[in-house]
N, CA, C and O atoms as a GROMACS GRO file, in nm:
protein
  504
    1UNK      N    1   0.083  -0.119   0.000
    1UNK     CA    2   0.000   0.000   0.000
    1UNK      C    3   0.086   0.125   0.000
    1UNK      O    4   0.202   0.123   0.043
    2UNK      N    5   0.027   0.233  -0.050
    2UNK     CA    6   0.123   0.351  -0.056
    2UNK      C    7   0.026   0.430  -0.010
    2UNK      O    8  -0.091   0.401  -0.037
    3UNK      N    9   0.060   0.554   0.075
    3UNK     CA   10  -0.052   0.639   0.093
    3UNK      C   11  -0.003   0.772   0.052
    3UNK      O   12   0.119   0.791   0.057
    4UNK      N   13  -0.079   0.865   0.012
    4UNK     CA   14  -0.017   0.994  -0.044
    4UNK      C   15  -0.110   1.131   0.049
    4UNK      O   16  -0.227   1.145   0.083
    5UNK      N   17   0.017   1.216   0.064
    5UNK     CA   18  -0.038   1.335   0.091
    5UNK      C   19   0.020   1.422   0.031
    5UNK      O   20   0.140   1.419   0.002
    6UNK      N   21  -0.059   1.510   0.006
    6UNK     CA   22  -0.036   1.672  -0.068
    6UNK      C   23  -0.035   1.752   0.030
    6UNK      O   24  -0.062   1.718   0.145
    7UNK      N   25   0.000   1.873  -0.008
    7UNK     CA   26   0.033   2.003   0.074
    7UNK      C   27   0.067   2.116  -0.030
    7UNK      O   28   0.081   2.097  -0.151
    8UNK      N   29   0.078   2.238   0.036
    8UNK     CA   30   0.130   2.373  -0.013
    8UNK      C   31   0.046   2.455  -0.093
    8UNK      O   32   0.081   2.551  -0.162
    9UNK      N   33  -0.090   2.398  -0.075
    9UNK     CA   34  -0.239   2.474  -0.151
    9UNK      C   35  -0.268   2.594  -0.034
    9UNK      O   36  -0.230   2.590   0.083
   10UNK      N   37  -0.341   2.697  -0.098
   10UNK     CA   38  -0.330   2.782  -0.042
   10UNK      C   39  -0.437   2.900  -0.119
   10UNK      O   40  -0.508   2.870  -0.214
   11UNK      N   41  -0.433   3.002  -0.075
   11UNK     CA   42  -0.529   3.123  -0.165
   11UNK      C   43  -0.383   3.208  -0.209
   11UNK      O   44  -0.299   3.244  -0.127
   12UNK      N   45  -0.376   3.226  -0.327
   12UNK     CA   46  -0.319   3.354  -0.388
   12UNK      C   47  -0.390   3.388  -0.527
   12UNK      O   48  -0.471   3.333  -0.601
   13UNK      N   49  -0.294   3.548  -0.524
   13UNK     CA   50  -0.368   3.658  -0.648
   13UNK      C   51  -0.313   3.589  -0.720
   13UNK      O   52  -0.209   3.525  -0.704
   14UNK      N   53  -0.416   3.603  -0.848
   14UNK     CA   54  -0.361   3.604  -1.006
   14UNK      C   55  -0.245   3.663  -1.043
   14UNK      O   56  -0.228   3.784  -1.036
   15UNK      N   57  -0.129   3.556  -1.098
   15UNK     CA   58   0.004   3.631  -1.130
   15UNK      C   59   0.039   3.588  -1.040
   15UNK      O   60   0.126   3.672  -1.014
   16UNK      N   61   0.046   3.487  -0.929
   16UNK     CA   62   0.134   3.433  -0.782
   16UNK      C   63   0.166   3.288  -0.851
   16UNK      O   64   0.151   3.249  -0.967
   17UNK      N   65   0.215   3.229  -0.738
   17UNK     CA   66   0.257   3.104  -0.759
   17UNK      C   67   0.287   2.972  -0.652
   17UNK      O   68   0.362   2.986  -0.556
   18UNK      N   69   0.255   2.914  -0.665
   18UNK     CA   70   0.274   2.792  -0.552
   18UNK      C   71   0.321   2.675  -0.588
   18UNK      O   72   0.312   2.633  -0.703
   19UNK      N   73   0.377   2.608  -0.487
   19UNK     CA   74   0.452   2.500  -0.466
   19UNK      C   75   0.376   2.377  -0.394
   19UNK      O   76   0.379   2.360  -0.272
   20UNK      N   77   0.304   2.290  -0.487
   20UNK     CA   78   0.258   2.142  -0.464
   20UNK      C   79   0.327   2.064  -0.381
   20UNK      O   80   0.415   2.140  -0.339
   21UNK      N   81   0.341   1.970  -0.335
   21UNK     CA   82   0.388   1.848  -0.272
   21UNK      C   83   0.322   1.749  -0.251
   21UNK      O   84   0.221   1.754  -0.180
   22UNK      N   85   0.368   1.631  -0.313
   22UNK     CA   86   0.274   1.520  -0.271
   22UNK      C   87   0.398   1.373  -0.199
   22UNK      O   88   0.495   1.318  -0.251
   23UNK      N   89   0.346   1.360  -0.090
   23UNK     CA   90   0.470   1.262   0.014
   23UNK      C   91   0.396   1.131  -0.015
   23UNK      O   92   0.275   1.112  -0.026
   24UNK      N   93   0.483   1.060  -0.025
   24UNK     CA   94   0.452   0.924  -0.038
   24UNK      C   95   0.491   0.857   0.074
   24UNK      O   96   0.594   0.897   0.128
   25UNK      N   97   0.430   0.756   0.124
   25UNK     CA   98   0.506   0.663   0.233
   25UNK      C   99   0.427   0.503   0.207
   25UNK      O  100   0.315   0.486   0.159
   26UNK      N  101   0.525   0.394   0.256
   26UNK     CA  102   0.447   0.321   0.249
   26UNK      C  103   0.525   0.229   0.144
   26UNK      O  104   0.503   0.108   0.137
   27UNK      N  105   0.604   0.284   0.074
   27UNK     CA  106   0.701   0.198  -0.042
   27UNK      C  107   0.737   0.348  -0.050
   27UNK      O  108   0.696   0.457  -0.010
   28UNK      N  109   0.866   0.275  -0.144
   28UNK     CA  110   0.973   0.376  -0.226
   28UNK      C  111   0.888   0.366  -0.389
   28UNK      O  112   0.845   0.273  -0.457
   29UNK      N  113   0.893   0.519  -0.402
   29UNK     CA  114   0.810   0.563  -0.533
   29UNK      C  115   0.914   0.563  -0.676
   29UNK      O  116   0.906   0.632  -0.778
   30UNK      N  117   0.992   0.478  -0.643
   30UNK     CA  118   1.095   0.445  -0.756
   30UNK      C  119   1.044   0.405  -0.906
   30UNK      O  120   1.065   0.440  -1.022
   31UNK      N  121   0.971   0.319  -0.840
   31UNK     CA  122   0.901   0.240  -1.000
   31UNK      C  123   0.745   0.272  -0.996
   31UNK      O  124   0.651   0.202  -1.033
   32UNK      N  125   0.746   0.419  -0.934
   32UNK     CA  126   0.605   0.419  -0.955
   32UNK      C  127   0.581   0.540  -1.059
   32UNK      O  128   0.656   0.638  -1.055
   33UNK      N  129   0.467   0.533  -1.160
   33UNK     CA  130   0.443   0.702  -1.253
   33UNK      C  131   0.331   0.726  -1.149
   33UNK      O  132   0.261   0.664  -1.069
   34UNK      N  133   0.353   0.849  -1.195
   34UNK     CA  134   0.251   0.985  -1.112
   34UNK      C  135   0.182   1.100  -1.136
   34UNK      O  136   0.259   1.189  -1.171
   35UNK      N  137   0.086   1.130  -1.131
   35UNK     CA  138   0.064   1.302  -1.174
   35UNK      C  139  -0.023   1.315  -1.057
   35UNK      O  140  -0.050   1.249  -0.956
   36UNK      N  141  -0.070   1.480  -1.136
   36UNK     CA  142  -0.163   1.559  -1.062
   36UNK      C  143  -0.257   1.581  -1.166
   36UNK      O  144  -0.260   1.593  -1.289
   37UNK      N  145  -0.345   1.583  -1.049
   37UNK     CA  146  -0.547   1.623  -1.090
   37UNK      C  147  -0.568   1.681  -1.029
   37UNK      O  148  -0.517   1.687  -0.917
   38UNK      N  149  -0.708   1.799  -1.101
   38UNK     CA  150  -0.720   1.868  -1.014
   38UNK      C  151  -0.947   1.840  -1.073
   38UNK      O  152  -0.996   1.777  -1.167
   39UNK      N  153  -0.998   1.902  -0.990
   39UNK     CA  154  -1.159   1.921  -0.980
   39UNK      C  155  -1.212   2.055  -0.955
   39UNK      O  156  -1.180   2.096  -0.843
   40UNK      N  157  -1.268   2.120  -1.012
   40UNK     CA  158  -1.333   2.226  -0.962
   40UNK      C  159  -1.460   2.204  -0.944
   40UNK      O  160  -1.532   2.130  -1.011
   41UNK      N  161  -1.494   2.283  -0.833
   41UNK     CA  162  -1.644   2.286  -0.796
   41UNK      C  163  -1.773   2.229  -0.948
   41UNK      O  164  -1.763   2.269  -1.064
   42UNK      N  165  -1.838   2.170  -0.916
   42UNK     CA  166  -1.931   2.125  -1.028
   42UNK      C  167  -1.880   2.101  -1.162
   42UNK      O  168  -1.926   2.140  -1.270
   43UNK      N  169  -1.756   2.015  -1.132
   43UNK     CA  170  -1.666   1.966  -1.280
   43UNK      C  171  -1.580   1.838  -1.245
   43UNK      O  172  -1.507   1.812  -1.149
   44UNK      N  173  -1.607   1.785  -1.330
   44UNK     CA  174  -1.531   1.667  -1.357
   44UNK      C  175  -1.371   1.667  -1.292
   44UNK      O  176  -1.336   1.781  -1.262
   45UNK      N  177  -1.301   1.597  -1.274
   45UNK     CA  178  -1.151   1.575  -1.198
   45UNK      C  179  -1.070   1.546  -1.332
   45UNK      O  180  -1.093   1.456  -1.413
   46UNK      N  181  -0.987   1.628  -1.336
   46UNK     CA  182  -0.945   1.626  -1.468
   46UNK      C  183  -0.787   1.640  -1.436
   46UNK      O  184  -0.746   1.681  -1.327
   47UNK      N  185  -0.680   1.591  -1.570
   47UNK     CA  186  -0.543   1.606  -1.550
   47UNK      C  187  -0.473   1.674  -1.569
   47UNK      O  188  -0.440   1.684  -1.687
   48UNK      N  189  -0.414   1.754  -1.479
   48UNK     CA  190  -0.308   1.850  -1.484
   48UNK      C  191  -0.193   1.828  -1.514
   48UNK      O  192  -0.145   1.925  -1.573
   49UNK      N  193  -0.066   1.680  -1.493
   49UNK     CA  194   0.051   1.687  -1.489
   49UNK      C  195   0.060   1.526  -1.463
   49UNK      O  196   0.001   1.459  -1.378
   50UNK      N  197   0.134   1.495  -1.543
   50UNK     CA  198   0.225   1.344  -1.492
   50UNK      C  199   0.338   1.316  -1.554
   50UNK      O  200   0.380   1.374  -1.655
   51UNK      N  201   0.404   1.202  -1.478
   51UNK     CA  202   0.541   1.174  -1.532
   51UNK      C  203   0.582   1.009  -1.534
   51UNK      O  204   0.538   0.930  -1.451
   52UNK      N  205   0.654   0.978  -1.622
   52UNK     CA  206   0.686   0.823  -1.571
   52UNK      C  207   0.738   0.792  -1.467
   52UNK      O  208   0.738   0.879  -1.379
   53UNK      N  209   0.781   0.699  -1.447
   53UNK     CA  210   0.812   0.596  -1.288
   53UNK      C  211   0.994   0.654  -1.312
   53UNK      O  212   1.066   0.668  -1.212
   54UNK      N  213   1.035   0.674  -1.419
   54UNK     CA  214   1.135   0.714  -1.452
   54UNK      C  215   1.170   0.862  -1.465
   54UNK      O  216   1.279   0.909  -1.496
   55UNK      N  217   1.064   0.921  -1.438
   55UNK     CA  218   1.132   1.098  -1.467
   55UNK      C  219   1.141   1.111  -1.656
   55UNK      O  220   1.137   1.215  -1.723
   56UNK      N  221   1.151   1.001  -1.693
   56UNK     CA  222   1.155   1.052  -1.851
   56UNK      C  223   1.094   1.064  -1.959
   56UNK      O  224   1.154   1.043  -2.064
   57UNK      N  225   0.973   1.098  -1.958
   57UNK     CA  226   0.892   1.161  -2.024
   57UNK      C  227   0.730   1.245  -1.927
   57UNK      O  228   0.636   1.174  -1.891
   58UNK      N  229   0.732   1.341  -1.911
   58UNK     CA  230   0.631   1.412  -1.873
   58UNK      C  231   0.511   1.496  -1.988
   58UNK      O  232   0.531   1.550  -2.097
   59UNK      N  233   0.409   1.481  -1.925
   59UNK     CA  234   0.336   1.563  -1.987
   59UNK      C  235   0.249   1.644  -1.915
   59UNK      O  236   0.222   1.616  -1.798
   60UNK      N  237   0.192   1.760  -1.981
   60UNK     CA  238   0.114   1.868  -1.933
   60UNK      C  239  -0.006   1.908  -2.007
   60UNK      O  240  -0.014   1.947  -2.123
   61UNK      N  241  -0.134   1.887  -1.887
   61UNK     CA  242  -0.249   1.968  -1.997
   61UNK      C  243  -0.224   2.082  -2.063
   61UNK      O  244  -0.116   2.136  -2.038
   62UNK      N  245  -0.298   2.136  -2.144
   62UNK     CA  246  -0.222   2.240  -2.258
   62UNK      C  247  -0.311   2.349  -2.145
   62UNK      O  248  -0.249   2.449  -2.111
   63UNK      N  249  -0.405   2.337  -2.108
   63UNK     CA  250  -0.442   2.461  -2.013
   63UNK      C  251  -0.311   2.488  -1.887
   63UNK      O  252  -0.326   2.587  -1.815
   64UNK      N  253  -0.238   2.437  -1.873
   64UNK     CA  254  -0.112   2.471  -1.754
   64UNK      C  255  -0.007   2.429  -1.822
   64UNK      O  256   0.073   2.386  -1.740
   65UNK      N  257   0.043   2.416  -1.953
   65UNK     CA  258   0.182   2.441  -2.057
   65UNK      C  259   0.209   2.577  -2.075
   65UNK      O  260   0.143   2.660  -2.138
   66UNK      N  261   0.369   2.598  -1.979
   66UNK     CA  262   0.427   2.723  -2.022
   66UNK      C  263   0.439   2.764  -1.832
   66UNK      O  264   0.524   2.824  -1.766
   67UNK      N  265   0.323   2.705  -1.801
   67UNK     CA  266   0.340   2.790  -1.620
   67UNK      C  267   0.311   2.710  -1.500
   67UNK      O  268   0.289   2.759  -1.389
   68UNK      N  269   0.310   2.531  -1.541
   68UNK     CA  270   0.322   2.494  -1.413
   68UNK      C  271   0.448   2.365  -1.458
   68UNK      O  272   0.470   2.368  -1.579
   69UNK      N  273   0.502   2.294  -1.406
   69UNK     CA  274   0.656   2.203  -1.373
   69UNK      C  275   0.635   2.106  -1.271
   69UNK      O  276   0.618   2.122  -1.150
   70UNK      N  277   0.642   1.969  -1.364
   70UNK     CA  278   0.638   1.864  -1.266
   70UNK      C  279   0.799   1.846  -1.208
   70UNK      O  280   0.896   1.881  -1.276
   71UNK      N  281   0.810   1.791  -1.086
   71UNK     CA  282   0.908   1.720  -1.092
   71UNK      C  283   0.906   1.626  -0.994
   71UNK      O  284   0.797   1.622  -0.936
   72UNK      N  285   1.022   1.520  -0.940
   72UNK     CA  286   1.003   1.430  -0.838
   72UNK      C  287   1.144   1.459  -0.780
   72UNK      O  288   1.222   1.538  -0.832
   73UNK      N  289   1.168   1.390  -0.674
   73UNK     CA  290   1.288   1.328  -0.552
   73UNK      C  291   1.247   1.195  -0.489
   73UNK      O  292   1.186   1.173  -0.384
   74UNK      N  293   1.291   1.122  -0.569
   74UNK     CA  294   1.260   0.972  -0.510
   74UNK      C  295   1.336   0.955  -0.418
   74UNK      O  296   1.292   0.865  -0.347
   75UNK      N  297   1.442   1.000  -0.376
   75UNK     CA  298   1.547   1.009  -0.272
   75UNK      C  299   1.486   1.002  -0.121
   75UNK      O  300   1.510   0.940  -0.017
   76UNK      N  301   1.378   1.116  -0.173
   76UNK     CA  302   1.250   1.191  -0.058
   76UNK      C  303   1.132   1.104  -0.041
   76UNK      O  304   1.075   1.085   0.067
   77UNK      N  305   1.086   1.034  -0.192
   77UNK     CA  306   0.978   1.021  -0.217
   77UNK      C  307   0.889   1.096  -0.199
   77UNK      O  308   0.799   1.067  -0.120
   78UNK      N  309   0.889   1.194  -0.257
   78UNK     CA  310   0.801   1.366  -0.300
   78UNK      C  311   0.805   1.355  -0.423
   78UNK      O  312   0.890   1.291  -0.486
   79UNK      N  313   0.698   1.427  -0.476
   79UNK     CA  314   0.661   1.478  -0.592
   79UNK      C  315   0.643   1.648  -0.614
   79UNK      O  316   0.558   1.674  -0.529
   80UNK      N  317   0.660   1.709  -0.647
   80UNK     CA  318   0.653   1.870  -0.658
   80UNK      C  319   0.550   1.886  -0.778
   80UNK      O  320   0.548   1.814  -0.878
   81UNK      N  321   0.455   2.005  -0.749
   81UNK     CA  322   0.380   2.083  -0.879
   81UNK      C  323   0.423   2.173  -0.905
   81UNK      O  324   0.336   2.249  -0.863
   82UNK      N  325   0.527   2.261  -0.963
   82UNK     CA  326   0.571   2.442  -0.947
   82UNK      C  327   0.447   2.508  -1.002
   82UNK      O  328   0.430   2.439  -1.102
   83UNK      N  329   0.377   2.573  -1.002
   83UNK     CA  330   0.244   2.624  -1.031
   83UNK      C  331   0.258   2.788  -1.028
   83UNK      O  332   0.229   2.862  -0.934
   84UNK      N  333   0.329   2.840  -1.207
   84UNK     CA  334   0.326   3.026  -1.201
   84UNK      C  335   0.234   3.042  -1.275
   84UNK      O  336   0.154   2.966  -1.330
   85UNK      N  337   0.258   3.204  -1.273
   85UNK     CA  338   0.150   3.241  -1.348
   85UNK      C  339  -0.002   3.186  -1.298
   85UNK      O  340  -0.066   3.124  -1.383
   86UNK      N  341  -0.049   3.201  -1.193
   86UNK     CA  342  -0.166   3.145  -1.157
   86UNK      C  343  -0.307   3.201  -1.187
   86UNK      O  344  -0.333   3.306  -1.128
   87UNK      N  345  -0.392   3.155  -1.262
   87UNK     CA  346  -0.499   3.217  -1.284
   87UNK      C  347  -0.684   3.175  -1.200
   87UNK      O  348  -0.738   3.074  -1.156
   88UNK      N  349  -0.710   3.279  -1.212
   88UNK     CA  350  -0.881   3.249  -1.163
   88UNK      C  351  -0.922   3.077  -1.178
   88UNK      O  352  -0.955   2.997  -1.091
   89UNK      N  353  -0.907   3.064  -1.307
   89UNK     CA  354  -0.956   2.928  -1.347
   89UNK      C  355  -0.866   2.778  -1.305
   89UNK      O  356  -0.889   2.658  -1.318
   90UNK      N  357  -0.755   2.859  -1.248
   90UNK     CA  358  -0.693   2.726  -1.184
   90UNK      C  359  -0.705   2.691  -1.031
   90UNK      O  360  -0.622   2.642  -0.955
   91UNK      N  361  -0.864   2.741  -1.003
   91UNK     CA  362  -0.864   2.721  -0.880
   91UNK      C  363  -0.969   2.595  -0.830
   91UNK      O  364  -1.090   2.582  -0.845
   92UNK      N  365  -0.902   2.536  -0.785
   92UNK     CA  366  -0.985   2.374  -0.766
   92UNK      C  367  -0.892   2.299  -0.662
   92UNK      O  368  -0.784   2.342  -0.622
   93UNK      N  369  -0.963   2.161  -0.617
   93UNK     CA  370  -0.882   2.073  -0.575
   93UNK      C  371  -0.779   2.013  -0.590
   93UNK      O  372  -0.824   1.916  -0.650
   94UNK      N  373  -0.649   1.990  -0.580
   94UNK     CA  374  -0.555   1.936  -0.660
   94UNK      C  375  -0.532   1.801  -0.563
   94UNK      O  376  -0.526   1.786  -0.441
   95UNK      N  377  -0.524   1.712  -0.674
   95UNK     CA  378  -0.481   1.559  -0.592
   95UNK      C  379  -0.350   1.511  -0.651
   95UNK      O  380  -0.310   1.562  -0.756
   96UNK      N  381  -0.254   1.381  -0.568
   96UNK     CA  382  -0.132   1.328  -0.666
   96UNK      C  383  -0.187   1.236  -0.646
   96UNK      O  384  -0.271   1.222  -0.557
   97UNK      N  385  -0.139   1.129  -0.748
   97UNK     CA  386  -0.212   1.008  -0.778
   97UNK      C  387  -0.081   0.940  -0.843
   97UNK      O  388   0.007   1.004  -0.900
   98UNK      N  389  -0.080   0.784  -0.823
   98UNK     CA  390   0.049   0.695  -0.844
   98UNK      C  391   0.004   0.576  -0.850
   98UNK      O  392  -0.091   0.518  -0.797
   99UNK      N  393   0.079   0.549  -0.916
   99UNK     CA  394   0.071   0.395  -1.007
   99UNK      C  395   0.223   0.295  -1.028
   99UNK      O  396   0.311   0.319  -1.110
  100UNK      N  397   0.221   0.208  -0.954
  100UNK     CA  398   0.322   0.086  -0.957
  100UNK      C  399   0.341   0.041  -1.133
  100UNK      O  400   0.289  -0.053  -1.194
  101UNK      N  401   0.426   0.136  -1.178
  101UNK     CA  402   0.450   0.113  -1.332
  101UNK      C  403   0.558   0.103  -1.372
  101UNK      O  404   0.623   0.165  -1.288
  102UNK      N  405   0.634   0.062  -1.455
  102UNK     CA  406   0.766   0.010  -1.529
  102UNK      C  407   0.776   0.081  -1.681
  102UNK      O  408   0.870   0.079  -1.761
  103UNK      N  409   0.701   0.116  -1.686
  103UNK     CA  410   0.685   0.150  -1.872
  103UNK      C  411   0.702   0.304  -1.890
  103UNK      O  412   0.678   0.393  -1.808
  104UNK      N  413   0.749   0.315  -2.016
  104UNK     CA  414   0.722   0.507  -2.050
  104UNK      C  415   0.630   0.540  -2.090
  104UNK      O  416   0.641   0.591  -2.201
  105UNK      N  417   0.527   0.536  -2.047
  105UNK     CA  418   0.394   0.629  -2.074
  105UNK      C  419   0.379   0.693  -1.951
  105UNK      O  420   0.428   0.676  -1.840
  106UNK      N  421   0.279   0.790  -2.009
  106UNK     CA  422   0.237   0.880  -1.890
  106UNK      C  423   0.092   0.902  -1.911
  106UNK      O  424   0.034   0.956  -2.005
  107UNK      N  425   0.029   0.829  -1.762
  107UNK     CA  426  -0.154   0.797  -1.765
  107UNK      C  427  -0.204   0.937  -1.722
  107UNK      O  428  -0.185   0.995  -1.616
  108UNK      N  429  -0.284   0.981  -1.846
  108UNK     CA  430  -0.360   1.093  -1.805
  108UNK      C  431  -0.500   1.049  -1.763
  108UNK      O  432  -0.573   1.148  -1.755
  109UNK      N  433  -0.550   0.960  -1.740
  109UNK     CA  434  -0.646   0.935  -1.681
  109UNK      C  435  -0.690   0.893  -1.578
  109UNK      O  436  -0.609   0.808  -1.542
  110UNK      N  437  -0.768   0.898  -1.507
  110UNK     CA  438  -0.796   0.927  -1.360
  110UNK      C  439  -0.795   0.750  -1.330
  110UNK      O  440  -0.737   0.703  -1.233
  111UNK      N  441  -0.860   0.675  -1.419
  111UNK     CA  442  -0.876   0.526  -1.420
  111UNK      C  443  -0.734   0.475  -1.413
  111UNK      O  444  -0.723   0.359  -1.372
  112UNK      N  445  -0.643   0.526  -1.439
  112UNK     CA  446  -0.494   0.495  -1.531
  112UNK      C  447  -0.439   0.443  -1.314
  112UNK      O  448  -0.356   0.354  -1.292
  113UNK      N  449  -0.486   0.497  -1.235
  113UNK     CA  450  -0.392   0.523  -1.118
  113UNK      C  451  -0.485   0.448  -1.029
  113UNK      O  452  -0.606   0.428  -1.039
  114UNK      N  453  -0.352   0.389  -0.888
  114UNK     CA  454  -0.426   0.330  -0.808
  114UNK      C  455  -0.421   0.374  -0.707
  114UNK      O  456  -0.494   0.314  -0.628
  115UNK      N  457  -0.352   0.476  -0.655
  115UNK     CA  458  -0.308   0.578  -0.541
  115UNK      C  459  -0.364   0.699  -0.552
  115UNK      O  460  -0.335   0.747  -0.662
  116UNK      N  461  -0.448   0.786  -0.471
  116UNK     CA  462  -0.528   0.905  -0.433
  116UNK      C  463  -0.492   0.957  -0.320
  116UNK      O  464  -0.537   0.899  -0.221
  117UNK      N  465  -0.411   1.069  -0.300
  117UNK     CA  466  -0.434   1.176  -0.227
  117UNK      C  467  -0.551   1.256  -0.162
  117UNK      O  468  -0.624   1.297  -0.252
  118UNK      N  469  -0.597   1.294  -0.039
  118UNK     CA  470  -0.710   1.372  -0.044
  118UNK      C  471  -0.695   1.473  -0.109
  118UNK      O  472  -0.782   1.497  -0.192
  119UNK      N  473  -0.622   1.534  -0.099
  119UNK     CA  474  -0.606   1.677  -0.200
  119UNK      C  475  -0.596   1.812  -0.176
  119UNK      O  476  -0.678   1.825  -0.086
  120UNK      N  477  -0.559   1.901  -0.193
  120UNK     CA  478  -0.506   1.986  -0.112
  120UNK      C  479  -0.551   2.161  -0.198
  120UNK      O  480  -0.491   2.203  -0.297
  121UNK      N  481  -0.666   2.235  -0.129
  121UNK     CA  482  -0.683   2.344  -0.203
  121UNK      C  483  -0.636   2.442  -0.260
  121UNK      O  484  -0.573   2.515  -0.184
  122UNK      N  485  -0.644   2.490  -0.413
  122UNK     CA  486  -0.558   2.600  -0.453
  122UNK      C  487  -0.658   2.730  -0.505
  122UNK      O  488  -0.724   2.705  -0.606
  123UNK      N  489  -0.670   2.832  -0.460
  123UNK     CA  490  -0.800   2.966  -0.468
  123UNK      C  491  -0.706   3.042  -0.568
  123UNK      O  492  -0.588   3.054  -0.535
  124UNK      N  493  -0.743   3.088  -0.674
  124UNK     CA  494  -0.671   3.195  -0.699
  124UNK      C  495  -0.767   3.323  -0.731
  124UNK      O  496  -0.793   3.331  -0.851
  125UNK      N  497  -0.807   3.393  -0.675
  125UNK     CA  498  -0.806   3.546  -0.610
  125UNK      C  499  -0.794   3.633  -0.797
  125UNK      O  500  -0.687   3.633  -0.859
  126UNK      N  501  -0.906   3.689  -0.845
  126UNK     CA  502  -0.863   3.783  -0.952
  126UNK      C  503  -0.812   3.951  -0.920
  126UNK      O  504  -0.777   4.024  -1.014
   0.00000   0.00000   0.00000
């Protein structure tokens, strides 16, 4: 079992920026891929960010390409969101989510993962 928590959600203005975290415990997140989702009020849970079990290939919804940055520390077993440029519409729940995987793909789908975070709020303020 792996359990995940997020952190570093918060309220800021449009044009701020925040720093995600999602801790893993429970196993070493070595061979595991991962992203982030996020939900807004009366909307579907949708994908923001993932990466392989390897760090080598990531992808990004095209609504947060250019101003948010996945990265990991398996060392830590953390995951990071860098999240600039923050706008009105990126304000929702954000969850990390992980999957015991070996392969280079990166699952943008919510079905794709077997690990859930509760999730951790991000407001952004116009």
């Amino acid at each position: 079992q792996v359990q995940l928590v997020e952190s570093g959600g918060g309220l800021v203005q449009a044009g701020g920026s925040l720093r995600l975290s999602c801790a893993a415990s429970g196993r070493s997140i070595s061979s595991f891929a991962m992203g982030w989702f996020r939900q807004a009020p009366g909307k579907e849970r949708e994908f923001v960010a993932g990466t392989t079990w390897s760090g080598g290939m990531t992808s990004l919804a095209n609504s947060v390409k250019g101003r948010f940055t996945l990265s990991r520390d398996n060392d830590k077993n953390m995951w990071y969101l860098q999240m600039n440029s923050l706008k009105p519409e990126d304000t929702a729940v954000y969850s990390c989510a992980a999957k015991s995987l070996r392969i280079d793909t990166v699952l943008v789908t919510v079905a794709g993962y077997d690990y859930w975070g509760r999730g951790t709020q991000v407001t952004v303020s116009s």
